[in-house]
C-alpha atoms as a printed R data frame, in Angstrom:
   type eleno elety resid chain resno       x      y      z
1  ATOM     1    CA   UNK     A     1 -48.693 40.200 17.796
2  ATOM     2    CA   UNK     A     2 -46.984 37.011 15.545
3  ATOM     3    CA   UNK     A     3 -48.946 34.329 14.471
4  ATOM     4    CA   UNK     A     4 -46.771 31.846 16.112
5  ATOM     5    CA   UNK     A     5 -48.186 33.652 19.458
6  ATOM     6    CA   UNK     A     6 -51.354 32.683 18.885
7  ATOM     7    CA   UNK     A     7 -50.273 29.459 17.790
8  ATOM     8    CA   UNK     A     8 -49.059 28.551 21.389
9  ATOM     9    CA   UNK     A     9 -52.401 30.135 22.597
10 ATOM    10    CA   UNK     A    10 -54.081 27.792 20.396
11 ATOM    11    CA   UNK     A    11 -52.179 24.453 20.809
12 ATOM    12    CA   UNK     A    12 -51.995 24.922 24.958
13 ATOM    13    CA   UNK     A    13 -53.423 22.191 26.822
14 ATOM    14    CA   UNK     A    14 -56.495 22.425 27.483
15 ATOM    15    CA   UNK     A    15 -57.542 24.375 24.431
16 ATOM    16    CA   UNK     A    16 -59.369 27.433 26.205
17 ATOM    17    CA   UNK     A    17 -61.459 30.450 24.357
18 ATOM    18    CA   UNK     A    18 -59.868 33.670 24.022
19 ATOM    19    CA   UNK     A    19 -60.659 37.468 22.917
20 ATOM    20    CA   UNK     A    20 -58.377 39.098 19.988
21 ATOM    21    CA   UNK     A    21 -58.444 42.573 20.754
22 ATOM    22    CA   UNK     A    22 -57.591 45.138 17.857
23 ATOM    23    CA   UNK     A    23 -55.932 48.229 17.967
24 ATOM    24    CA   UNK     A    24 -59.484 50.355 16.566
25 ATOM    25    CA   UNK     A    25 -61.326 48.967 19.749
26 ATOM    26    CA   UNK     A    26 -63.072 45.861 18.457
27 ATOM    27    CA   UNK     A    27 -62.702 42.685 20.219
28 ATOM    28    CA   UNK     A    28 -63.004 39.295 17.928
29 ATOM    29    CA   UNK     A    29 -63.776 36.491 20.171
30 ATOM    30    CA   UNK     A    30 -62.360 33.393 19.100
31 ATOM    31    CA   UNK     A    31 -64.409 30.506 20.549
32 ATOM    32    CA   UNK     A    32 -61.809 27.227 19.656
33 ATOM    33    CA   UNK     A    33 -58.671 26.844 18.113
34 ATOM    34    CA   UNK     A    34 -60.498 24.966 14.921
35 ATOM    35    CA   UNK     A    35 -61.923 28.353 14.316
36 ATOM    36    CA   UNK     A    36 -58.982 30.225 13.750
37 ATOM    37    CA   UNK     A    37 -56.831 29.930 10.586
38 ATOM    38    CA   UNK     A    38 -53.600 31.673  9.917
39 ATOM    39    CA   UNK     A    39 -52.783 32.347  6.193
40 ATOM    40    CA   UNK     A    40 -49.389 31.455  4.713
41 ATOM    41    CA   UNK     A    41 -48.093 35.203  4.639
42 ATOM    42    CA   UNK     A    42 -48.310 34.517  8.815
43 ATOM    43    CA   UNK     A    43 -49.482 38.528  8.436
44 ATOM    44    CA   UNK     A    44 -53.320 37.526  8.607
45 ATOM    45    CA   UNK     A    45 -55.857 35.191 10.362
46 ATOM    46    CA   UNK     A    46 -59.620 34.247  9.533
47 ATOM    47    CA   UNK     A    47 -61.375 33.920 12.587
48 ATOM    48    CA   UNK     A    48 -64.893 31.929 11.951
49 ATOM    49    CA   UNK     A    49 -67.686 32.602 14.609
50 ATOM    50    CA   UNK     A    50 -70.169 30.156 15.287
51 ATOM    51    CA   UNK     A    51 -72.844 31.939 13.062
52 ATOM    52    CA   UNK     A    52 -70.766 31.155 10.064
53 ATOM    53    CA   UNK     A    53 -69.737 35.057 10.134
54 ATOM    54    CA   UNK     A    54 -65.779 35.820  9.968
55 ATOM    55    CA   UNK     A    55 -63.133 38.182 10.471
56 ATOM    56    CA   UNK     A    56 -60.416 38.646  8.243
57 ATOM    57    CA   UNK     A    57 -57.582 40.222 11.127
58 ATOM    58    CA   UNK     A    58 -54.331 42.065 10.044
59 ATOM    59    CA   UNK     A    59 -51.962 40.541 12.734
60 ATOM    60    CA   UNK     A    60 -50.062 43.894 13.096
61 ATOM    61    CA   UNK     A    61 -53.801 45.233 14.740
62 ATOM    62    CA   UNK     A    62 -54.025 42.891 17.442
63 ATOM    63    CA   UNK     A    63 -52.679 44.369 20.539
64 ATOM    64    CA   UNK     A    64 -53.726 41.490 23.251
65 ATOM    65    CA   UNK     A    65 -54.899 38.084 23.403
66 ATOM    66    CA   UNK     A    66 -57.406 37.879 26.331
67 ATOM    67    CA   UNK     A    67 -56.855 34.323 27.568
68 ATOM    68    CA   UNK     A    68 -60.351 32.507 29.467
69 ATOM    69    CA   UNK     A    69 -59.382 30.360 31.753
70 ATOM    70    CA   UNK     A    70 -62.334 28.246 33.463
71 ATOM    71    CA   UNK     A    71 -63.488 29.418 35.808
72 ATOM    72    CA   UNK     A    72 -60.864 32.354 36.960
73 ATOM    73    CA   UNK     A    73 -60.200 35.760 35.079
74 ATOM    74    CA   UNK     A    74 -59.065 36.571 32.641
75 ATOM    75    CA   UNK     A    75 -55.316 36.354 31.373
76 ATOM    76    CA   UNK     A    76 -53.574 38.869 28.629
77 ATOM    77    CA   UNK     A    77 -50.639 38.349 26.328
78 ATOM    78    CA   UNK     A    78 -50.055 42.167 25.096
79 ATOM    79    CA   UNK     A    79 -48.047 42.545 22.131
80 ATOM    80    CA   UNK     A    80 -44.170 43.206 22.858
81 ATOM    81    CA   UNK     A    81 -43.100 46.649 21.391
């Protein structure tokens, strides 16, 4: 997955929630776009949670972006091999 993936994720209109899910199993759920920041490198993101927790994410780990819509289900981007 690139960062500038999840940059269109993140900038699409309306901004919706989405899951990062990583290639050991864990899901990090990213609750707005304002809580997700790529680093310069573009190689890793910080992904605050509402708890003031965070996860540091190695971009080469995430293998789909689960996409929320409202009310519908749910919509993946899976990385391109």
């Amino acid at each position: 997955m690139t960062t500038d993936r999840i940059r269109d994720v993140c900038q699409a209109q309306p901004s919706r929630p989405f899951v990062m899910h990583l290639a050991d199993g864990r899901q990090i759920p990213v609750v707005h776009r304002e809580f997700l920041m790529p680093l310069p490198s573009g190689r890793t993101v910080v992904v605050y949670q509402p708890d003031d927790s965070l996860n540091i994410v190695d971009m080469l780990l995430v293998t789909d972006l689960e996409i929320r819509p409202n009310g519908g289900t749910s919509r993946h981007c899976r990385k391109r091999t």
